[in-house]
C-alpha positions in Angstrom: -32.7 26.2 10.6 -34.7 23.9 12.4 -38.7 23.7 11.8 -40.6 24.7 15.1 -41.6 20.9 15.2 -38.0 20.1 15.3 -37.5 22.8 18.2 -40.1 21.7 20.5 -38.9 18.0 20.3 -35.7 19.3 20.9 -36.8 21.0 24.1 -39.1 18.2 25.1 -35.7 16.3 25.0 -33.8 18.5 26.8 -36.7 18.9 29.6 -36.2 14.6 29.8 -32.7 15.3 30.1 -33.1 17.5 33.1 -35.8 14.8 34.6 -33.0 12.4 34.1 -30.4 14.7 36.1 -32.8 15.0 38.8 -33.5 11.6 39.0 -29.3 10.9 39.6 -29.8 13.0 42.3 -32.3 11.4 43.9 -30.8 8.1 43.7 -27.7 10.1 45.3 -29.9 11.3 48.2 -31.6 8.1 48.8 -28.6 6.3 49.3 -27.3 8.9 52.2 -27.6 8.4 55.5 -29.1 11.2 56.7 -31.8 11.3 54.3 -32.3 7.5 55.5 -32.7 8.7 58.9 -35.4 11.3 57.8 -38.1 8.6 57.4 -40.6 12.1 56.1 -37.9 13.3 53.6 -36.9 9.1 52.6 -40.5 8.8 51.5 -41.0 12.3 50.2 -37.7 11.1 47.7 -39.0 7.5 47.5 -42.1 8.8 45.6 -40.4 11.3 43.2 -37.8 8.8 42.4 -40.7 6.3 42.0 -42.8 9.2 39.9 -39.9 9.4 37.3 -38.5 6.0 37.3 -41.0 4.9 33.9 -39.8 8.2 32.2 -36.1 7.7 32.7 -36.5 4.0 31.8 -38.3 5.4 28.7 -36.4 7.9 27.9 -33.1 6.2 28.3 -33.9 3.1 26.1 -35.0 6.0 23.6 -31.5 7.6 23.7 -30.2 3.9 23.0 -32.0 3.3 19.8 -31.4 7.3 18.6 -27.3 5.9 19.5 -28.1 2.9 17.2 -30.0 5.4 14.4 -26.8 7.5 14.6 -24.1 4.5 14.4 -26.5 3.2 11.5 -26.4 6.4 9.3 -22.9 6.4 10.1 -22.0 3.0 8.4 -24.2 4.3 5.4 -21.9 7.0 4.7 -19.0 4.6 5.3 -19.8 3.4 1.4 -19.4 0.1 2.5 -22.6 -1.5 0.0 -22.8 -4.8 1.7 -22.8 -3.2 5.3 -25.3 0.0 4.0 -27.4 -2.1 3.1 -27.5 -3.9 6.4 -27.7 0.1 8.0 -30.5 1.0 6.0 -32.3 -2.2 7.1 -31.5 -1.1 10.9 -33.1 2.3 10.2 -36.2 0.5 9.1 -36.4 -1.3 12.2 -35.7 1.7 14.3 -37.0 4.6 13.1 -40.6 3.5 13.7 -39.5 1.9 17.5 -37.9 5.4 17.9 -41.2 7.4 17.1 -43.5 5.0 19.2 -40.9 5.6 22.2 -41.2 9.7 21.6 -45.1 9.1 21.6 -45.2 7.4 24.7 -43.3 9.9 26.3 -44.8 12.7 24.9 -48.2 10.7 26.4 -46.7 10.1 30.1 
């Protein structure tokens, strides 16, 4: 059972990953024709997609090192020595980069 820290990053995550859906969607929108030729709705999207577009960046290079914590721990339990070590090492680096990522969005 998860701690209630480990719940409420979970759901922070999740509510990133819904900001990130709605942020495809308005890159959909803002590419479509009619919603060009609304120049009140175009700059109604503009700003939203403009509001979220440092969150997603955030968030998405986030997701890319918790991808390289993953393929990391994976490797350790490989058994490989040489290459563990080289995984732990990893970990070190990104562990710490993760965290200060989470902060920053936890911050925005």
């Amino acid at each position: 059972m998860k701690n209630p820290e480990e719940q409420s990053r979970e759901k922070f995550l999740d509510r990133l990953g819904e900001l990130e859906e709605r942020y495809i969607h308005l890159e959909a929108r803002l590419s479509d024709p009619e919603v060009i030729s609304n120049s009140a709705l175009y700059t109604t999207l503009v700003k939203e997609h403009g509001s979220l577009s440092h969150i997603i960046e955030l968030y998405r290079s986030l997701r890319q090192v918790e991808k390289g914590l993953a393929g990391a721990r994976e490797i350790i339990e490989g058994g490989d020595a040489e290459m563990s070590e080289l995984a732990e090492a990893e970990i070190e680096q990104l562990e710490p980069e993760r965290e200060e990522m989470f902060n920053r969005l936890v911050r925005l």
